[in-house]
C-alpha positions in Angstrom: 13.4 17.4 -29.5 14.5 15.3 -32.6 12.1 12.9 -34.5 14.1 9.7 -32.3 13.5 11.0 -29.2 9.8 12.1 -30.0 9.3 8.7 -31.4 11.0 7.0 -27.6 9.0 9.4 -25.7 5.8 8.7 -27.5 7.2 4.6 -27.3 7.0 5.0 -23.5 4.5 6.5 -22.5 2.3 4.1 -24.5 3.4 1.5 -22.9 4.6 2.4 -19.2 1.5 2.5 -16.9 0.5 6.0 -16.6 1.3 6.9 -13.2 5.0 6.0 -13.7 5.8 9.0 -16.6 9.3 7.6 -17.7 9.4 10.4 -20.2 8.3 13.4 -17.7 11.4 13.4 -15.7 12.3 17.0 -17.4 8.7 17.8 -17.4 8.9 20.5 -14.6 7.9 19.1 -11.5 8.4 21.6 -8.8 7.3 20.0 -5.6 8.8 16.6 -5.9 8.9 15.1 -2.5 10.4 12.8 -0.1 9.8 9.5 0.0 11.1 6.3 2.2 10.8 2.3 2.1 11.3 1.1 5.0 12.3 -3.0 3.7 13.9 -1.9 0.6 15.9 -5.0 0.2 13.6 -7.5 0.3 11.0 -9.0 -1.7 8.7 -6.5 -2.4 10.9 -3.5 -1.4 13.4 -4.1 -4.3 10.4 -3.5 -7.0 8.7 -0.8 -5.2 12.1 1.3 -5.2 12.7 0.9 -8.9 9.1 2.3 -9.6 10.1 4.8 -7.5 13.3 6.0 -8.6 11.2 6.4 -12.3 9.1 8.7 -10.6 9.8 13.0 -11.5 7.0 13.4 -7.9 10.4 12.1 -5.9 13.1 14.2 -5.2 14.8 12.0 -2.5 14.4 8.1 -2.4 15.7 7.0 0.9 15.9 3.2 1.3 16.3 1.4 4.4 17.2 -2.5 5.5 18.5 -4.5 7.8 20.7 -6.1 5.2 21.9 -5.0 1.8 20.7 -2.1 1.4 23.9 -0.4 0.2 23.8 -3.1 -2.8 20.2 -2.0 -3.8 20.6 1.7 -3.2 24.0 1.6 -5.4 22.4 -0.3 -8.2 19.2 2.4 -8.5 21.6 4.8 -8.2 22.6 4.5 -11.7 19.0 5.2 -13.7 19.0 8.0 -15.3 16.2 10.0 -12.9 15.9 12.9 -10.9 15.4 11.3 -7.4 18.6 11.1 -5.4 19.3 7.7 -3.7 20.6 7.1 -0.5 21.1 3.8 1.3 21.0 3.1 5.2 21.6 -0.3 7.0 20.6 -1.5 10.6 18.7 0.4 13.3 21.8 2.6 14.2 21.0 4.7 10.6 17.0 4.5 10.6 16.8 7.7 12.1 18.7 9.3 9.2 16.8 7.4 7.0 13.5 9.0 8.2 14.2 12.6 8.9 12.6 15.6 6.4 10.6 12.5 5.1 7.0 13.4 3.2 5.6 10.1 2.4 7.2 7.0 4.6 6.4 3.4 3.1 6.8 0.5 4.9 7.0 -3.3 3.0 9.1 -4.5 5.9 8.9 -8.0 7.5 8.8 -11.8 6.7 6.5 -13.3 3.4 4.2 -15.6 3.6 4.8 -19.3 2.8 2.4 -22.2 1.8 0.3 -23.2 4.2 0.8 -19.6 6.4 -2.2 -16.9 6.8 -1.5 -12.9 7.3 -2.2 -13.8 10.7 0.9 -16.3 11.1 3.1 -13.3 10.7 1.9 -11.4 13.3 4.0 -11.7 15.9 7.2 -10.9 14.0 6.4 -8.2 11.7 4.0 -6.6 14.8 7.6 -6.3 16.3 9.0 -5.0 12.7 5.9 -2.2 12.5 6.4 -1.1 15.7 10.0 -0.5 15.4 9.8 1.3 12.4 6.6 3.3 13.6 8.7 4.4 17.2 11.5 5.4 14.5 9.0 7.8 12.6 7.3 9.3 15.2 10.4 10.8 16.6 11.9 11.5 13.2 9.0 12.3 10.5 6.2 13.0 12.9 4.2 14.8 9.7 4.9 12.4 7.1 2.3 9.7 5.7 3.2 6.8 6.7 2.0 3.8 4.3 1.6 0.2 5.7 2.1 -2.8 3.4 3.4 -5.1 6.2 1.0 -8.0 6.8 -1.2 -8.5 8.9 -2.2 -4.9 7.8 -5.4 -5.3 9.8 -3.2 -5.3 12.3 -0.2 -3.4 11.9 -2.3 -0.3 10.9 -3.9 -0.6 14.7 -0.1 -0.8 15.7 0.9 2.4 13.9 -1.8 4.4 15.2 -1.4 3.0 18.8 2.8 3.7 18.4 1.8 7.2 17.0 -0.6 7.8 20.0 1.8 7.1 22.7 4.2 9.7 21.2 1.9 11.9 21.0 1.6 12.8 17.2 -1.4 10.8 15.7 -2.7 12.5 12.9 -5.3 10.0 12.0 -5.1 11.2 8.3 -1.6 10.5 7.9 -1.5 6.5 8.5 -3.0 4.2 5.9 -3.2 0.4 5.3 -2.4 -0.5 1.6 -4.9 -2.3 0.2 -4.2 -1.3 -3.4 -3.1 -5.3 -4.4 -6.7 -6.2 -3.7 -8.1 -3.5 -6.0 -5.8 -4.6 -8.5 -6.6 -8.1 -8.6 -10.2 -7.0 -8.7 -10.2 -5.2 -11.8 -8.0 -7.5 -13.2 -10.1 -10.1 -12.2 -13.4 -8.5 -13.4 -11.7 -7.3 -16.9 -10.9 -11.1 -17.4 -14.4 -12.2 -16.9 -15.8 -9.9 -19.1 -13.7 -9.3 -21.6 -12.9 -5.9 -20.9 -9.2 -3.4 -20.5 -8.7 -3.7 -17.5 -6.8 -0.2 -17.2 -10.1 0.9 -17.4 -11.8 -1.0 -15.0 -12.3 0.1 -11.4 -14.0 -1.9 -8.6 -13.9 -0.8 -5.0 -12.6 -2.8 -2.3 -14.1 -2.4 1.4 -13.6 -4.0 4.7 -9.9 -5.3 5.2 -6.9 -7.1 3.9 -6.8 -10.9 4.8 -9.5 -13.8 3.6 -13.1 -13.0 3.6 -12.5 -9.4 5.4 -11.7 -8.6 1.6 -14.9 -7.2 0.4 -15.1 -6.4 -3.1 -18.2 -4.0 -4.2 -18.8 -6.1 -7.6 -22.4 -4.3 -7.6 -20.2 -0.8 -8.2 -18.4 -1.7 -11.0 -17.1 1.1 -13.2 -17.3 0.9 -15.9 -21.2 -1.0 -14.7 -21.4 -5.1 -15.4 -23.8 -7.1 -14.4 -22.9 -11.0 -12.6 -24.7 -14.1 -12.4 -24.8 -15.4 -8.8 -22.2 -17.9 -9.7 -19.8 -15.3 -11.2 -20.3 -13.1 -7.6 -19.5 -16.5 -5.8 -16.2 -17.2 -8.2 -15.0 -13.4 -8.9 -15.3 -12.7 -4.6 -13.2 -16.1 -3.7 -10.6 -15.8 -6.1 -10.2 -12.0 -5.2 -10.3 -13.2 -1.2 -8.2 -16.0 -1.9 -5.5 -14.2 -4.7 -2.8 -13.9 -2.1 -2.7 -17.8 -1.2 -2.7 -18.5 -5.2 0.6 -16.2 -5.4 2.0 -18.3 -2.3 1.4 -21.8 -3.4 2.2 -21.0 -6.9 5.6 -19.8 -6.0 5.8 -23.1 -3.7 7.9 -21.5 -0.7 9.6 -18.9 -3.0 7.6 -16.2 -1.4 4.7 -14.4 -1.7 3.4 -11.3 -3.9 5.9 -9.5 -4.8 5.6 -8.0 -8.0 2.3 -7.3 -8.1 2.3 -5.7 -4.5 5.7 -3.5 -5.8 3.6 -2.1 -8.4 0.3 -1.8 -6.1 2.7 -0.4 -3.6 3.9 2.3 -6.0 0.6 3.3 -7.8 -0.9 4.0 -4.2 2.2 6.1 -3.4 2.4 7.8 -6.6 -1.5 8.6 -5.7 -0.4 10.1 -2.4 2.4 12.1 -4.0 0.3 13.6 -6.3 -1.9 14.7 -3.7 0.3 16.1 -1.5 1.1 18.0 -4.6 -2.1 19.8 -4.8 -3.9 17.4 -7.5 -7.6 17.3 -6.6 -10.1 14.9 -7.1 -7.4 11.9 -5.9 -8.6 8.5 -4.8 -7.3 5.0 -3.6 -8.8 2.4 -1.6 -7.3 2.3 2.1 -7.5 0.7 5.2 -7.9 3.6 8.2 -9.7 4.1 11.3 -13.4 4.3 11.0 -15.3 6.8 12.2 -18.6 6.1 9.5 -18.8 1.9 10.1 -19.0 0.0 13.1 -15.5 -0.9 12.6 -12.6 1.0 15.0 -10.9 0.3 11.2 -11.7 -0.4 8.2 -11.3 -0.3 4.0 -13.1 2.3 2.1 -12.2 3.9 -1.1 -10.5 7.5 0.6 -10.1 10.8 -0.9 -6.6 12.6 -1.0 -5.8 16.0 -0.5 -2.1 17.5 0.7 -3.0 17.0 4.4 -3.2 13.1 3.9 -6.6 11.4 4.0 -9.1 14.1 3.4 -12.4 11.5 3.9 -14.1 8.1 3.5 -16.3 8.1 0.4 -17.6 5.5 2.5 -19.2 2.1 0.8 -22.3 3.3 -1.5 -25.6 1.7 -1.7 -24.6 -2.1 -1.1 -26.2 -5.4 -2.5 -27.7 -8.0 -0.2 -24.7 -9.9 -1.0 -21.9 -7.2 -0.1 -24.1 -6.7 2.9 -24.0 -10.5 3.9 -19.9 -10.5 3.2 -19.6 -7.7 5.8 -21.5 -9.4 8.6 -19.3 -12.5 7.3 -16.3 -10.8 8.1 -17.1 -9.3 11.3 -15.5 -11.9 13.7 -12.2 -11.7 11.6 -11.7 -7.8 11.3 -12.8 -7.3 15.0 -10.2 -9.9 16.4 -7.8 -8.8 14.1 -7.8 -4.9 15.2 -8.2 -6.2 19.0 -4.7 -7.9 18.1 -3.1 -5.3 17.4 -4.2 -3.0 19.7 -3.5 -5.5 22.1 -0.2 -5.8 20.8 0.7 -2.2 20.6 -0.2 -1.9 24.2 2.5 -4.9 25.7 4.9 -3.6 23.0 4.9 0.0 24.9 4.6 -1.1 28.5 8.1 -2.9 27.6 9.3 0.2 26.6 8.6 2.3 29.3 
């Protein structure tokens, strides 16, 4: 390699985050796997494919839409990386969007506007999820299937119950993304206290709307301490992040963006994984067999099988303890929804 493209490569990788390795694309990858979003047109699905296709883990990048997806799948088509694209449109090509699939991710269904919750969604993208869900069951039984589509303390229930009915639950395999909130966390935290927040972790438990958002600001990495005012302050703006992405944009949408690239990070996680890398873990929303939750966020440990455990919540702080009972009535109704839902939605398919 000349001294130009040592200088590029070293360029890059200083200043790409480090699970996206522009520069490794030749780097000898030899298990690169199959990946596909489910929504690639849209909002968040546009982002999330570009980070993607930069990605030497993915050997196929298969995006699928209602609409345009030929126009998106042509235009990542053209960067320079190893993942091969291919573009399906409309429910007749969804099936041949899905089969040999590894890793499924779903960012399909309608944003949020000012003035909506998660919950206001439900009843379309419930409909969306469990489409997409009855879709993978019958063509990518085994893959992962990862849920960005809000409500996700609901659509998760969906999946599982869709996956049930078909008879190939794996309940390692289907995972709420709650990656955004960790994000925003350290983000959040590293502001406060002056810190890099690459280097900042905090673990987010309970769920993905409002106050079932549960930051564990007492488990900090690297350790901070908070004054009761900075607990109050840090925990409402990380509830409330979401809603200050939707009324800033003022009806353009919700998180995009930052969702694409929580989206991908969690993904790249799960690729790596699947890859045989131990040690790997992301925050996730799954069903609970350690809380009192049928559901529920904990930071999860990866292995090539999917979810290999809950490294459950830790010691918690009166506080955290007092968010959780907060958050109870929420969370429960929420999973009921969708459980509900998932049943009606299969009766009317019988």
């Amino acid at each position: 390699m000349n001294k130009t493209a040592t200088l590029c490569t070293s360029l890059i990788s200083s200043i790409a985050p480090k699970y996206i390795r522009y520069a490794s694309t030749g780097s000898g990858v030899t298990h690169a796997k199959k990946v596909a979003v489910l929504g690639a047109s849209g909002g968040i699905g546009q982002p999330l494919s570009l980070l993607l296709k930069l990605s030497p883990l993915i050997s196929d990048l298969s995006l699928y839409d209602i609409q345009h997806t030929k126009g998106v799948g042509a235009d990542l088509s053209h960067i320079e990386t190893r993942a091969k694209v291919k573009a399906y449109v409309g429910k007749d090509e969804l099936a041949d969007a899905l089969k040999g699939m590894d890793l499924v991710v779903i960012p399909a269904g309608v944003p949020r506007k000012p003035g909506m919750t998660r919950d206001d969604l439900f009843n379309t993208n419930a409909t969306i999820v469990a489409d997409l869900v009855s879709a993978c069951a019958k063509n990518c039984p085994r893959a992962i299937i990862a849920i960005i589509a809000n409500p996700v303390n609901s659509t998760v229930p969906i999946a599982s119950e869709i996956m049930k009915a078909h008879n190939v639950y794996d309940e390692k395999k289907i995972v709420g993304v709650t990656t955004l909130d960790v994000v925003r966390a350290a983000t959040f935290v590293a502001e406060a206290k002056g810190l890099d927040p690459t280097r900042v972790f905090v673990p987010v438990i309970g769920g993905h709307s409002g106050n079932t958002i549960i930051p564990l600001l007492s488990q900090v990495s690297p350790p901070v301490s908070f004054s009761q005012q900075e607990l109050d302050s840090l925990t409402t703006r990380i509830q409330n992040a979401g809603t200050e992405v939707v009324d800033a944009k003022a009806g353009a949408g919700s998180a995009t963006l930052s969702m694409a690239h929580a989206g991908a990070r969690f993904s790249f996680s799960i690729l790596e994984a699947l890859n045989g890398k131990e040690g790997v873990v992301e925050c996730g929303f799954i069903a609970s067999q350690e809380t009192e939750f049928k559901y529920f966020a904990t930071p999860l440990l990866f292995s090539r099988n999917g979810v290999e455990k809950s490294m459950g919540v830790g010691k918690l702080s009166e506080y955290e303890t007092k968010l959780i009972e907060k958050a109870k009535k929420e969370l429960n109704g929420n999973i009921q929804n969708g459980i509900e839902f998932a049943k009606q939605y299969l009766a009317k398919s019988k």
